[in-house]
NUBAVEX-642941 format. One record per atom (N, C-alpha, C, CB): residue number from 0; atom name; x, y, z. Coordinates in steps of 0.001 Angstrom, whole numbers, plus 500000, padded with zeros to 6 digits. Glycine has a CB too. Example, Ala and Ser with C-alpha at 12.3 -4.5 7.8 and 13.67 -1.06 7.14 Angstrom:
site resi->0&name->N&xx->513190&yy->494310&zz->507800 $
site resi->0&name->CA&xx->512300&yy->495500&zz->507800 $
site resi->0&name->C&xx->513200&yy->496700&zz->507800 $
site resi->0&name->CB&xx->511308&yy->495527&zz->509046 $
site resi->1&name->N&xx->512850&yy->497750&zz->507080 $
site resi->1&name->CA&xx->513670&yy->498940&zz->507140 $
site resi->1&name->C&xx->512900&yy->500030&zz->507870 $
site resi->1&name->CB&xx->514084&yy->499402&zz->505725 $
***
This chain:
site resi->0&name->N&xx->839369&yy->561094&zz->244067 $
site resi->0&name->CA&xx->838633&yy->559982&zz->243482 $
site resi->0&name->C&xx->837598&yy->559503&zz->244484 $
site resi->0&name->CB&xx->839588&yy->558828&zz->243073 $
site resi->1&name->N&xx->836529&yy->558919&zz->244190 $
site resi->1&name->CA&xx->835301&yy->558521&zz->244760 $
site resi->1&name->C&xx->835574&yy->557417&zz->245005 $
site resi->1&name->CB&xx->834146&yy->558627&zz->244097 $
site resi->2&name->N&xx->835657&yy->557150&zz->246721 $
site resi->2&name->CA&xx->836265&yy->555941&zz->246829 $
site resi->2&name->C&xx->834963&yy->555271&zz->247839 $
site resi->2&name->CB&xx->837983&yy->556057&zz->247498 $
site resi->3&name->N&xx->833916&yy->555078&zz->247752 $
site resi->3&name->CA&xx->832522&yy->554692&zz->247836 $
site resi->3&name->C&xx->832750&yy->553019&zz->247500 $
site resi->3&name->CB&xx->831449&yy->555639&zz->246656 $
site resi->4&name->N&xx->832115&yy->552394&zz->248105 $
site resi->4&name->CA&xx->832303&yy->550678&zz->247793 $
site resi->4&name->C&xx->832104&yy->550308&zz->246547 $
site resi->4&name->CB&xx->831338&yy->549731&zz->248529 $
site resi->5&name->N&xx->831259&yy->550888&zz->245704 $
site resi->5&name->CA&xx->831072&yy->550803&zz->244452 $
site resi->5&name->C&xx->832453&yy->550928&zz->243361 $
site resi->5&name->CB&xx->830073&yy->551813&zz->244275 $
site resi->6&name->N&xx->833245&yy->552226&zz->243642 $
site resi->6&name->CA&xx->834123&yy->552797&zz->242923 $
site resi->6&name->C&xx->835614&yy->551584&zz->243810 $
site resi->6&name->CB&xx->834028&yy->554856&zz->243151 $
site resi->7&name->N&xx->835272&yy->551091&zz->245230 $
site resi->7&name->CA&xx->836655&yy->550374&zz->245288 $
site resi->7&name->C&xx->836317&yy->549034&zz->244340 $
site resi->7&name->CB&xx->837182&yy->549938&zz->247054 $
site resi->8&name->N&xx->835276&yy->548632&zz->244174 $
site resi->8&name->CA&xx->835201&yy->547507&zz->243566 $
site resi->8&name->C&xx->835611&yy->547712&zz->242018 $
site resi->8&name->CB&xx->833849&yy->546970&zz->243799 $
site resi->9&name->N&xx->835109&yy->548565&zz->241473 $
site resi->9&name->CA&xx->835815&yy->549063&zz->240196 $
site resi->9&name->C&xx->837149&yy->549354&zz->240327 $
site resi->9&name->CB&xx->835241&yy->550236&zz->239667 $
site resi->10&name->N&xx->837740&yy->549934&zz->240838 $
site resi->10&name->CA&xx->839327&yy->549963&zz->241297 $
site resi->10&name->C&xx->839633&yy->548379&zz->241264 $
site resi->10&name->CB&xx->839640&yy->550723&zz->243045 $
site resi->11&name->N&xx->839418&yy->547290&zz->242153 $
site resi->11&name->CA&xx->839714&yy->546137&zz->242337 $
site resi->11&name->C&xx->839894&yy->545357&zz->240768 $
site resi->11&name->CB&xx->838649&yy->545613&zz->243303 $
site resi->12&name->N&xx->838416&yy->545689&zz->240272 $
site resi->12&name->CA&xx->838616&yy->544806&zz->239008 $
site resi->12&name->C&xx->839629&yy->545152&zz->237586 $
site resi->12&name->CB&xx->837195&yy->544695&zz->238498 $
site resi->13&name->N&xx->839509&yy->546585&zz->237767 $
site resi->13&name->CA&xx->840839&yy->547329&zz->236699 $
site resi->13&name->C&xx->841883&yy->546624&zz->237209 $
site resi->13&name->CB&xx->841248&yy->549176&zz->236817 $
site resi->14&name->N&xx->842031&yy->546974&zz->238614 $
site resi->14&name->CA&xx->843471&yy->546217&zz->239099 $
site resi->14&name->C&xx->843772&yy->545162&zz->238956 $
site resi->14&name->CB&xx->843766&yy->546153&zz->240204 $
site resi->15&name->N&xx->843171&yy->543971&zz->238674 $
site resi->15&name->CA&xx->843103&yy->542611&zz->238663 $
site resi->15&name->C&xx->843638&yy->542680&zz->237062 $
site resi->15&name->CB&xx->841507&yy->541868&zz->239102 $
site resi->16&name->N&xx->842610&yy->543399&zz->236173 $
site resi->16&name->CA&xx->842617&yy->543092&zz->234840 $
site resi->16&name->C&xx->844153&yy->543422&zz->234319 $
site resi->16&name->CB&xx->841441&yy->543929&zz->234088 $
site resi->17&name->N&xx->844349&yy->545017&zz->234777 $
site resi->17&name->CA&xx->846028&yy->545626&zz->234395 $
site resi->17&name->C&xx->846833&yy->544580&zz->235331 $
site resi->17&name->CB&xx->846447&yy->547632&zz->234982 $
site resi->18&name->N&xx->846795&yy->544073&zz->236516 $
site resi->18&name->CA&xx->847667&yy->543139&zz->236313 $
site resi->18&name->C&xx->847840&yy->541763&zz->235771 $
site resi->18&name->CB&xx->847936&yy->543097&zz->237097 $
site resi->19&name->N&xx->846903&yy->541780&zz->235130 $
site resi->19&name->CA&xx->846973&yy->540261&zz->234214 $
site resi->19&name->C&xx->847852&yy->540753&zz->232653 $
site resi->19&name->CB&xx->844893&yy->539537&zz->233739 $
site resi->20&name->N&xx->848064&yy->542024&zz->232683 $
site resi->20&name->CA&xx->848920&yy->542598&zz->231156 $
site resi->20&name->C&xx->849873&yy->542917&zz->231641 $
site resi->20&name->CB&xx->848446&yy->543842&zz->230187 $
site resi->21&name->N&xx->850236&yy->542294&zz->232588 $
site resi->21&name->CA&xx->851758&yy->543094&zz->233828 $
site resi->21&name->C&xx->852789&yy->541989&zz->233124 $
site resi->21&name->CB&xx->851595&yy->542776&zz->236373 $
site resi->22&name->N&xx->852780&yy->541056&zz->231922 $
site resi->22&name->CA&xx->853622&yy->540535&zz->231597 $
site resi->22&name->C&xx->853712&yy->540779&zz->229216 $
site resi->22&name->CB&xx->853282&yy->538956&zz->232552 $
site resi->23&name->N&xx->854944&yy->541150&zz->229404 $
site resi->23&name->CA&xx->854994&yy->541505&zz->227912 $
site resi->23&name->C&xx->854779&yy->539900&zz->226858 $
site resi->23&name->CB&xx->856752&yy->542359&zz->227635 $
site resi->24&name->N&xx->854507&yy->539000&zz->227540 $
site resi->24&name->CA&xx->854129&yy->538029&zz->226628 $
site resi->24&name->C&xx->852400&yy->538309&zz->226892 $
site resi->24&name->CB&xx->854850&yy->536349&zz->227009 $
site resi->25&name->N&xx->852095&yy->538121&zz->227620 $
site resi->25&name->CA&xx->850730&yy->538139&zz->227813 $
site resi->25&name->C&xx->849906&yy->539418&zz->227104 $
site resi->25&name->CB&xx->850552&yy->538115&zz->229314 $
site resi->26&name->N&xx->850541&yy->540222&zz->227116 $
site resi->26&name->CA&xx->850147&yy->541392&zz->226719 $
site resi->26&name->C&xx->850201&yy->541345&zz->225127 $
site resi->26&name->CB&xx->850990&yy->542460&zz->227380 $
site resi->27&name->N&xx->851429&yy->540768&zz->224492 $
site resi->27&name->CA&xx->851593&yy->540622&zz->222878 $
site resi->27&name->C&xx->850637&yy->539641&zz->222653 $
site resi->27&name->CB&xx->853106&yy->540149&zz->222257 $
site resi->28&name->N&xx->850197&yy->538043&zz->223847 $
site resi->28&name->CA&xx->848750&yy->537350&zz->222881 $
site resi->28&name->C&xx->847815&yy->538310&zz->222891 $
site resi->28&name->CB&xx->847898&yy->535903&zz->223512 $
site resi->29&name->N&xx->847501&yy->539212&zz->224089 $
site resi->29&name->CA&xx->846468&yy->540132&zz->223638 $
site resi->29&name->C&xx->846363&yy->541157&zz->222219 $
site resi->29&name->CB&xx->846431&yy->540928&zz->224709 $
site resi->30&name->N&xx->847679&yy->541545&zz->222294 $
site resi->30&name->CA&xx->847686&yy->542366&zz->221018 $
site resi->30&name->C&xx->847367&yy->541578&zz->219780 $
site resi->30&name->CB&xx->849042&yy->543016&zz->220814 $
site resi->31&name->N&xx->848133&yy->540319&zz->219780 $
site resi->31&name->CA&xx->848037&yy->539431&zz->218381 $
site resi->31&name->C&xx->846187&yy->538912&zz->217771 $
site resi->31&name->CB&xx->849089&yy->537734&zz->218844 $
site resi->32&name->N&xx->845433&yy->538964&zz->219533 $
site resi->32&name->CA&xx->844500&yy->539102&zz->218911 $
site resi->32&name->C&xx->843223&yy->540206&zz->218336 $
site resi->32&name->CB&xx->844306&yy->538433&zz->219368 $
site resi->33&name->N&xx->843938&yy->541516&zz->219169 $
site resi->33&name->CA&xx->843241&yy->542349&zz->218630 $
site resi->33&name->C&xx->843410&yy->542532&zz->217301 $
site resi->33&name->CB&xx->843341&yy->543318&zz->219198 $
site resi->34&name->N&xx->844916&yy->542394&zz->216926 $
site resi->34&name->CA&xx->845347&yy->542709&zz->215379 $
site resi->34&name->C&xx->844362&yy->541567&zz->214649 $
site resi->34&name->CB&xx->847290&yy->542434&zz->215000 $
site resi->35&name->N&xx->844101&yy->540659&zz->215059 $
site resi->35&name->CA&xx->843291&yy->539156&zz->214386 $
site resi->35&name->C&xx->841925&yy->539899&zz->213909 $
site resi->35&name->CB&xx->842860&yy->537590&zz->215809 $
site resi->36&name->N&xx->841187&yy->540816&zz->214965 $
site resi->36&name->CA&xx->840094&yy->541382&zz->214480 $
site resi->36&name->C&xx->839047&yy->540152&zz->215571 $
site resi->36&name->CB&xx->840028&yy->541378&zz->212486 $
site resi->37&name->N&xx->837539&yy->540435&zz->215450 $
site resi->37&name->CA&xx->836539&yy->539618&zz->216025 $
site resi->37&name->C&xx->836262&yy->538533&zz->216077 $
site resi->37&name->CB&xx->835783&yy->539803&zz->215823 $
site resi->38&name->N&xx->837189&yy->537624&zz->214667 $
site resi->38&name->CA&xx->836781&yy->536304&zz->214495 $
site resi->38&name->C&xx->837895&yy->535487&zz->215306 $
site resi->38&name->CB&xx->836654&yy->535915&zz->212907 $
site resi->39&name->N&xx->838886&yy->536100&zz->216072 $
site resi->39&name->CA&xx->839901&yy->535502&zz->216697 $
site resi->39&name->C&xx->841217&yy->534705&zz->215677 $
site resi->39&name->CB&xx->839119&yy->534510&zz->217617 $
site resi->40&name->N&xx->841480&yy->533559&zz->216653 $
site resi->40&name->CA&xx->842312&yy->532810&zz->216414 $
site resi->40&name->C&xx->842204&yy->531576&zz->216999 $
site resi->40&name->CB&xx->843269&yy->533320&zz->216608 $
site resi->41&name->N&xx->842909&yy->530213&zz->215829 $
site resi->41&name->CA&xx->842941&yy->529142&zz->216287 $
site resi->41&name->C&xx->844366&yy->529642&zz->217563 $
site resi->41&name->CB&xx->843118&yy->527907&zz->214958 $
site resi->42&name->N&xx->844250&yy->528702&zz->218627 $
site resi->42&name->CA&xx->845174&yy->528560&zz->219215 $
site resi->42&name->C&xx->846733&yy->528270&zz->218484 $
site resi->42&name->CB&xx->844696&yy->527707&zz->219972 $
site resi->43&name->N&xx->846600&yy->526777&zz->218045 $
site resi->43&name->CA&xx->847910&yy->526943&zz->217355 $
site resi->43&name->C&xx->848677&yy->528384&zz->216440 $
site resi->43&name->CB&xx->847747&yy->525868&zz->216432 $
site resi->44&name->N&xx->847260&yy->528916&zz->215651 $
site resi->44&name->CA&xx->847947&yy->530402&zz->214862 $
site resi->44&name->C&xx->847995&yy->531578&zz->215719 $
site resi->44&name->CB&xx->847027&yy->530975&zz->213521 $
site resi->45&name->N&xx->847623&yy->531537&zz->216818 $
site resi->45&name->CA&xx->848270&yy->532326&zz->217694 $
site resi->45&name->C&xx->849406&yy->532019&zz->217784 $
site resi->45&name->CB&xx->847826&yy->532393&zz->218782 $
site resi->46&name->N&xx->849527&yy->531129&zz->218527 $
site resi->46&name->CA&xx->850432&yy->530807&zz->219447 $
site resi->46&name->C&xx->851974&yy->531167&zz->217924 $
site resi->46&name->CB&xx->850020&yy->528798&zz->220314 $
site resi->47&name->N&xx->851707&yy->531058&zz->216992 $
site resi->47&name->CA&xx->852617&yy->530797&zz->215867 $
site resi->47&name->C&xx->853022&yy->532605&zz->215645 $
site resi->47&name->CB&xx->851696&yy->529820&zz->214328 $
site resi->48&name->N&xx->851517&yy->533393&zz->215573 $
site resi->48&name->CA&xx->852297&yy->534917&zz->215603 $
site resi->48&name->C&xx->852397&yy->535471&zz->216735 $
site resi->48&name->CB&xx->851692&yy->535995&zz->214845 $
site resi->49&name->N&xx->852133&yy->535321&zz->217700 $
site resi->49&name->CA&xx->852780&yy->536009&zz->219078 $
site resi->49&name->C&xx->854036&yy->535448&zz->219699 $
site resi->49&name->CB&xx->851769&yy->535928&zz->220240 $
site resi->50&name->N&xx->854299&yy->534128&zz->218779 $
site resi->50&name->CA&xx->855575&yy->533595&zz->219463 $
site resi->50&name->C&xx->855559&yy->532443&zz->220790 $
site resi->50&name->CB&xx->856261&yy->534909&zz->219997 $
site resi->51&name->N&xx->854671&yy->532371&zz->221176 $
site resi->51&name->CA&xx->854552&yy->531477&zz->222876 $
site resi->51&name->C&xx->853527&yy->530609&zz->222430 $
site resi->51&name->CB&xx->853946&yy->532486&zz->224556 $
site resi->52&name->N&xx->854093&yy->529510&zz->222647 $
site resi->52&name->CA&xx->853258&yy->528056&zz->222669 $
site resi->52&name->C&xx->853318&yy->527324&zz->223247 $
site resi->52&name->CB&xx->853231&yy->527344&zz->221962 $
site resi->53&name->N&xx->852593&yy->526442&zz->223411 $
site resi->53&name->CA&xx->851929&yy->524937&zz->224037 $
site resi->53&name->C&xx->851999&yy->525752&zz->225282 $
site resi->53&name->CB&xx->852903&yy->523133&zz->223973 $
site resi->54&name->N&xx->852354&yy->524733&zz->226955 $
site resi->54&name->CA&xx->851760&yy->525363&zz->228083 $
site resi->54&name->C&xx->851827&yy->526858&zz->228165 $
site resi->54&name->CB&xx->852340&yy->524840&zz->229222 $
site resi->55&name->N&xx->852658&yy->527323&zz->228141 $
site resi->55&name->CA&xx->853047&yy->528750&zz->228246 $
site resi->55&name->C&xx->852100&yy->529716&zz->227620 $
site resi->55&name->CB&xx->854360&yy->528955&zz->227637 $
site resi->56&name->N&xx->851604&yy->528969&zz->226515 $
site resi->56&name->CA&xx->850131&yy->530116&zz->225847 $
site resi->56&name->C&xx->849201&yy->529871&zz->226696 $
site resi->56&name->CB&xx->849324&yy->529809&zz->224178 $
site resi->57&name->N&xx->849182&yy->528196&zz->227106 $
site resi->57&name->CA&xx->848015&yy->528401&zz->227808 $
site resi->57&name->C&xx->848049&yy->528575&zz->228740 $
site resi->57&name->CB&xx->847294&yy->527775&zz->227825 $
site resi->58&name->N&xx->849053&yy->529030&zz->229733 $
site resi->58&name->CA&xx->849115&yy->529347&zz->231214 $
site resi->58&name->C&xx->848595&yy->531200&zz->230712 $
site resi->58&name->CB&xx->851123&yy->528956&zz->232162 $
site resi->59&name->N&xx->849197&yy->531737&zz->229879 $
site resi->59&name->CA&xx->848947&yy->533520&zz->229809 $
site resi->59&name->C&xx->847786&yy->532869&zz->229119 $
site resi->59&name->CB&xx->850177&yy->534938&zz->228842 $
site resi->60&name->N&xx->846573&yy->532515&zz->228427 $
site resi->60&name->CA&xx->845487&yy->532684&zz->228267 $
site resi->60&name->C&xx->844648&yy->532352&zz->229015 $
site resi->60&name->CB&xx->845282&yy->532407&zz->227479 $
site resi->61&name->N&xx->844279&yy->531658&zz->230280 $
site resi->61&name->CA&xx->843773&yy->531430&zz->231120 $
site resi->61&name->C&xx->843926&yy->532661&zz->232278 $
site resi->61&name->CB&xx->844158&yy->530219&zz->231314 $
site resi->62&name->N&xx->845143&yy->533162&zz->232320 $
site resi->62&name->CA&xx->844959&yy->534381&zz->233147 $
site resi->62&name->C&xx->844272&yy->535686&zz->232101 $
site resi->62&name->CB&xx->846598&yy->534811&zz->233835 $
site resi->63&name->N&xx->844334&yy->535852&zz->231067 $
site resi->63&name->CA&xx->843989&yy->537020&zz->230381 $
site resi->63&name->C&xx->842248&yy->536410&zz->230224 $
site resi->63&name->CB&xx->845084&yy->537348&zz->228769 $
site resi->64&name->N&xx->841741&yy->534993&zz->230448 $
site resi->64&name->CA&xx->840658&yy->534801&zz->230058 $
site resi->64&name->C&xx->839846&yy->534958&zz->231605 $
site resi->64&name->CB&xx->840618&yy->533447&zz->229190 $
site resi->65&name->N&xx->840382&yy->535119&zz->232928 $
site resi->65&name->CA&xx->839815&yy->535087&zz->234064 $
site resi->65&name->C&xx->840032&yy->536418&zz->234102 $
site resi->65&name->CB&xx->840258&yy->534193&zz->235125 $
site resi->66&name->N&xx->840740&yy->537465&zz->233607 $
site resi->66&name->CA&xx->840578&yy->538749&zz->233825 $
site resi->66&name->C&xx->839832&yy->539166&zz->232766 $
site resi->66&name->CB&xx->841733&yy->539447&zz->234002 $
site resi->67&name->N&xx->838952&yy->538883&zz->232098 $
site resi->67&name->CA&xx->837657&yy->538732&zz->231675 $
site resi->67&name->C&xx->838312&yy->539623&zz->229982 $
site resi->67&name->CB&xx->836199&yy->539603&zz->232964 $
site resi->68&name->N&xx->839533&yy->539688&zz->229213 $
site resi->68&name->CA&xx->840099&yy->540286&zz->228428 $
site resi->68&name->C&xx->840384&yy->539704&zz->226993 $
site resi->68&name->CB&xx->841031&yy->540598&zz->229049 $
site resi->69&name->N&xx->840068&yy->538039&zz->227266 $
site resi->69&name->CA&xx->840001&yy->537038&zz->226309 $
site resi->69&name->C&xx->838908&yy->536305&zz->226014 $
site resi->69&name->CB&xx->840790&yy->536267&zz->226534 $
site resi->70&name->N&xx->838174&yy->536037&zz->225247 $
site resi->70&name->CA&xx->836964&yy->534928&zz->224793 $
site resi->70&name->C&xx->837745&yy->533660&zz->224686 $
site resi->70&name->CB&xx->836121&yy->535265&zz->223195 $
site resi->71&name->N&xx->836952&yy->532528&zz->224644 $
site resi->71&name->CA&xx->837353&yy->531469&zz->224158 $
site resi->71&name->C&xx->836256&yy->530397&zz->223209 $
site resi->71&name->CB&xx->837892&yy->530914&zz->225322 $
site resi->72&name->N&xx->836198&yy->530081&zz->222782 $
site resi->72&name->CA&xx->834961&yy->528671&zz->221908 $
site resi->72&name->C&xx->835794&yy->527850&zz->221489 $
site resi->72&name->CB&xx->833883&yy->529041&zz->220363 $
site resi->73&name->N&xx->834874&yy->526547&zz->221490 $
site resi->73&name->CA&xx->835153&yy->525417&zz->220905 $
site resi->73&name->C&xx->834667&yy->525363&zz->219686 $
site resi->73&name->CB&xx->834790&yy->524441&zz->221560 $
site resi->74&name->N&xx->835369&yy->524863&zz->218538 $
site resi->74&name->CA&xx->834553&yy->524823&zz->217275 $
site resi->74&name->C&xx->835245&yy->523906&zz->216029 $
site resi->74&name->CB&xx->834363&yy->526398&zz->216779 $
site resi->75&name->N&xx->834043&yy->522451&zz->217021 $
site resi->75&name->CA&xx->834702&yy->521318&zz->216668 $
site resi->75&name->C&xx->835645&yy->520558&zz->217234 $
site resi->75&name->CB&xx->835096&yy->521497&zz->215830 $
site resi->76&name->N&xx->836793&yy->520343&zz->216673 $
site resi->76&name->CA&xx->838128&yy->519698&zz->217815 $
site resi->76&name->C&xx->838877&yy->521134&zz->218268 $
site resi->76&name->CB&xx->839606&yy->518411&zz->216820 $
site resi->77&name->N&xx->838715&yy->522543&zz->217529 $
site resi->77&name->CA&xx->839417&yy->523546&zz->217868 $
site resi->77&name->C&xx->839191&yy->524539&zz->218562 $
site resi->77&name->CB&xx->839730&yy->523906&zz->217148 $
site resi->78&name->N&xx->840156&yy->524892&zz->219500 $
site resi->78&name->CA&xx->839683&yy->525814&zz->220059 $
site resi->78&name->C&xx->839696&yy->527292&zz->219742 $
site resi->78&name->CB&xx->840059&yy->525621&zz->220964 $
site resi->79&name->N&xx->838921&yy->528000&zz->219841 $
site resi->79&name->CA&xx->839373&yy->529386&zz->218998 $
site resi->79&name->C&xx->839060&yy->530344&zz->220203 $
site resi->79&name->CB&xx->838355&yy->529818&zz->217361 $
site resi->80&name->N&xx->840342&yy->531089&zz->219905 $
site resi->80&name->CA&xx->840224&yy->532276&zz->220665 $
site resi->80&name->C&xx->839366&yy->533800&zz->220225 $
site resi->80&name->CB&xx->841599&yy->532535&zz->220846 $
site resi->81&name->N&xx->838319&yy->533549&zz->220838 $
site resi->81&name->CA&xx->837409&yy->534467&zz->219811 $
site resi->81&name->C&xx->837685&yy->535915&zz->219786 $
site resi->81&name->CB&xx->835891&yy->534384&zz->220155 $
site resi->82&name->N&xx->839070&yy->535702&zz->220479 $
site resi->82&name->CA&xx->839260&yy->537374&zz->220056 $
site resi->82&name->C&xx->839566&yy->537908&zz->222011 $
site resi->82&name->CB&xx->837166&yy->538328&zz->218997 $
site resi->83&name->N&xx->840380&yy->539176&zz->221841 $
site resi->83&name->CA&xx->839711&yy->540464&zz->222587 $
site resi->83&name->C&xx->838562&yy->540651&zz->223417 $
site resi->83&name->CB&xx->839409&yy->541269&zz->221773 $
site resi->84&name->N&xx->838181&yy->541165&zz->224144 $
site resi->84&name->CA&xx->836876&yy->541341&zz->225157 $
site resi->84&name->C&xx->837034&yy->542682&zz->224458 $
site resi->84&name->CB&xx->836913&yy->541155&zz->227145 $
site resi->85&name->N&xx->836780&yy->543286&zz->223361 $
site resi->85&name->CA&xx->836568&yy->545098&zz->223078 $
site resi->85&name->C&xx->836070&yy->545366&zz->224066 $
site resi->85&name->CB&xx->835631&yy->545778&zz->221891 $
site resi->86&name->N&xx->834755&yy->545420&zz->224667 $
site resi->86&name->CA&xx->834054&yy->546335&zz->225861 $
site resi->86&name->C&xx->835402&yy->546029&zz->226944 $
site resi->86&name->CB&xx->832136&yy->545640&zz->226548 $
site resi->87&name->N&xx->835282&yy->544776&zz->227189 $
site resi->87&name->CA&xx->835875&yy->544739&zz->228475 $
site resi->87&name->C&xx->837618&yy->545402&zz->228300 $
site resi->87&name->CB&xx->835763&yy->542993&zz->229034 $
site resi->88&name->N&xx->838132&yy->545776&zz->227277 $
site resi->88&name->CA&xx->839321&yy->546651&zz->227545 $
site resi->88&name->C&xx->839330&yy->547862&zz->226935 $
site resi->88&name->CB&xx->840492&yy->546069&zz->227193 $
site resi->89&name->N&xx->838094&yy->548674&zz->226437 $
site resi->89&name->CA&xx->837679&yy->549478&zz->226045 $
site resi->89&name->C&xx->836979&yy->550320&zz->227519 $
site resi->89&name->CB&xx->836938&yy->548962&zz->224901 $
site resi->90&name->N&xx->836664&yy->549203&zz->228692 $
site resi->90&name->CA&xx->836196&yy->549771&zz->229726 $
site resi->90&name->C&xx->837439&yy->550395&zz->230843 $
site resi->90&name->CB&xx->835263&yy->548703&zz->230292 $
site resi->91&name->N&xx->838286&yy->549162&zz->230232 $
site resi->91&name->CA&xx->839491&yy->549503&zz->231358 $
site resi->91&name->C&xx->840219&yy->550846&zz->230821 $
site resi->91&name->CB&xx->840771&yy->548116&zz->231490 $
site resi->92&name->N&xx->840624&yy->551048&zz->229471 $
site resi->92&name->CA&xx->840515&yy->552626&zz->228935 $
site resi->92&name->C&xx->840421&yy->553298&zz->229284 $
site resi->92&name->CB&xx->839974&yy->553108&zz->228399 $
site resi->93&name->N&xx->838657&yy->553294&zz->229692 $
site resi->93&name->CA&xx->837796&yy->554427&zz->229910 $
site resi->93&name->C&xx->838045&yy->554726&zz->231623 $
site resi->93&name->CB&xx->836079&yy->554018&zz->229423 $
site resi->94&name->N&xx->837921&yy->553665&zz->232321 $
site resi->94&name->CA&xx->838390&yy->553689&zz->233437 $
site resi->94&name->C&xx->839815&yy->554470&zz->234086 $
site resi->94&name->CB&xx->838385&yy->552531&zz->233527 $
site resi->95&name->N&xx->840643&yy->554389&zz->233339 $
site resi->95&name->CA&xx->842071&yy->554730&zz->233394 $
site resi->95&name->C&xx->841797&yy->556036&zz->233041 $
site resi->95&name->CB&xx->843141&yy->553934&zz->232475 $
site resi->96&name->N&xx->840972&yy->556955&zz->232336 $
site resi->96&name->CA&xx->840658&yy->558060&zz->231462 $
site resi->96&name->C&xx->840097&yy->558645&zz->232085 $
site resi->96&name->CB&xx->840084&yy->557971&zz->230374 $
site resi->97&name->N&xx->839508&yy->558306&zz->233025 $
site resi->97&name->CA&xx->838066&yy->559036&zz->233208 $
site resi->97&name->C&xx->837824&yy->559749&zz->234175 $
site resi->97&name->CB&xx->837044&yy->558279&zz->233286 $
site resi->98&name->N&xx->838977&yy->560005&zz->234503 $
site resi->98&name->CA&xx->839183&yy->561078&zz->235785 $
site resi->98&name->C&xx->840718&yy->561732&zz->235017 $
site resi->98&name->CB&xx->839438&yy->560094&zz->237810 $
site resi->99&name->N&xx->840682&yy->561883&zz->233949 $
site resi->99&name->CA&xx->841830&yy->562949&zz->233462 $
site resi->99&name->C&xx->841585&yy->564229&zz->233956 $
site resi->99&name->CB&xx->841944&yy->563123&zz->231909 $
site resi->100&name->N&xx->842744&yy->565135&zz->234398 $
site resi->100&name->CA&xx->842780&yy->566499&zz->234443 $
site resi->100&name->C&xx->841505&yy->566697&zz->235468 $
site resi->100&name->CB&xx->842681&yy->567222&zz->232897 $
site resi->101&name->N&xx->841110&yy->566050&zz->236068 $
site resi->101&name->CA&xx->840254&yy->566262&zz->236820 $
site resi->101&name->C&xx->840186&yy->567455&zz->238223 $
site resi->101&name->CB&xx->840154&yy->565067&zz->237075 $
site resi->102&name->N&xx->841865&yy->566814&zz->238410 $
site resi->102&name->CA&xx->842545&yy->567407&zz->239609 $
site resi->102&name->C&xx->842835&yy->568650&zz->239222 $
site resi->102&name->CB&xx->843776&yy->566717&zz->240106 $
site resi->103&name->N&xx->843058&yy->569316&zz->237812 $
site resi->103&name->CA&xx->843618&yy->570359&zz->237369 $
site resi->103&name->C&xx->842756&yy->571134&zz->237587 $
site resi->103&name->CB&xx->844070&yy->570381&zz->236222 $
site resi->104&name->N&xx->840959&yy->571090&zz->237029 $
site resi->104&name->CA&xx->840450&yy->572052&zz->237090 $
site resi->104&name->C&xx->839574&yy->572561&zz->238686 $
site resi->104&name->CB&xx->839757&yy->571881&zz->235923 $
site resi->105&name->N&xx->839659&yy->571424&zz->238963 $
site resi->105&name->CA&xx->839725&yy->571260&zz->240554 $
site resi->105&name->C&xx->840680&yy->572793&zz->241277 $
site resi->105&name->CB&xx->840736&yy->569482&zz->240916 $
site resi->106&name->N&xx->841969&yy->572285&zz->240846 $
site resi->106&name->CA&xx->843049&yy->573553&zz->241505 $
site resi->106&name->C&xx->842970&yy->574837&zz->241045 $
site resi->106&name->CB&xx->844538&yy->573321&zz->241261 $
site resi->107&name->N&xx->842668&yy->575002&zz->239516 $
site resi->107&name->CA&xx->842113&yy->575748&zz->238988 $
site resi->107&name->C&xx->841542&yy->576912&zz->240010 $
site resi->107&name->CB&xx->841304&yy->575037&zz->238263 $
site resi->108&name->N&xx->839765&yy->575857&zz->240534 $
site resi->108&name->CA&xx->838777&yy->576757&zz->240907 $
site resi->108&name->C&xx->839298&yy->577165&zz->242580 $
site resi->108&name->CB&xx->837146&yy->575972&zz->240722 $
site resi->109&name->N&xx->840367&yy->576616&zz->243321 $
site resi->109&name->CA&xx->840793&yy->576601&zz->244288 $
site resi->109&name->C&xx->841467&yy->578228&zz->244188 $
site resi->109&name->CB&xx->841586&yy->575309&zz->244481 $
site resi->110&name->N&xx->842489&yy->577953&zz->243240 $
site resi->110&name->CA&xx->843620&yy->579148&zz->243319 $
site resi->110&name->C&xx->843222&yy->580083&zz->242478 $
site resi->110&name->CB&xx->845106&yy->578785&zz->242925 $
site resi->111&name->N&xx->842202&yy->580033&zz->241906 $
site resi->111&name->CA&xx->841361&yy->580921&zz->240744 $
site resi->111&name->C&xx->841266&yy->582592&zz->241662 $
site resi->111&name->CB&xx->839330&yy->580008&zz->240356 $
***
C-alpha cells in the first residue's frame, strides 16, 4: 500500500470513520437511515425504529455526524436527520476495495 502522506491521511480518516461504526447501535442508526432513503428522519422516528433514544441517540449521532457519515437540518422546531452521507460511505467502500487482490497479482508476476 502507498503509504505517501497523502494515502496516511486517507488511512486516518477511513479509520476515524470505521471506528465511529465500531458500535452495533451506532451502526443500526446508520442503517435505519439508509433504509429511510434521502429524505432522512425526524429524530424522534428514528430513534423509535432503530430502538435508542433520547441521550443515547444523541450521543451515537453526534459521533456518526463528526465522522462525516450523518447529515443533520433543522426544519422548523425539528430536527431531521437528513439521511446517510452516500458519497461519504460509498467512499469508505471504495476505500476498503480498492486495493483488492492487489497483492495476488502482484505474486502472480513475482512467481510467474
Amino acid at each position: 500500500m502507498d503509504m505517501s502522506p497523502e494515502s496516511e491521511l486517507d488511512l486516518v480518516r477511513a479509520a476515524s470513520a470505521f471506528a465511529a461504526l465500531g458500535s452495533e447501535q451506532r451502526l443500526g442508526v446508520l442503517l435505519t437511515l439508509v433504509r429511510a432513503g434521502p429524505e432522512g428522519l425526524s429524530i424522534g422516528v428514528l430513534g423509535e425504529r432503530c430502538g435508542v433514544t433520547g441521550s443515547t441517540l444523541t450521543h451515537h449521532l453526534r459521533i456518526l455526524r463528526e465522522a462525516g457519515l450523518v447529515n443533520q437540518a433543522k426544519v422548523g422546531r425539528k430536527i431531521i436527520c437528513v439521511g446517510a452521507a452516500y458519497e461519504r460511505a460509498r467512499a469508505l467502500s471504495d476505500f476498503l476495495l480498492s486495493s483488492c487482490c492487489a497483492d495476488t497479482a502482484e505474486m502472480e508476476h513475482d512467481h510467474g
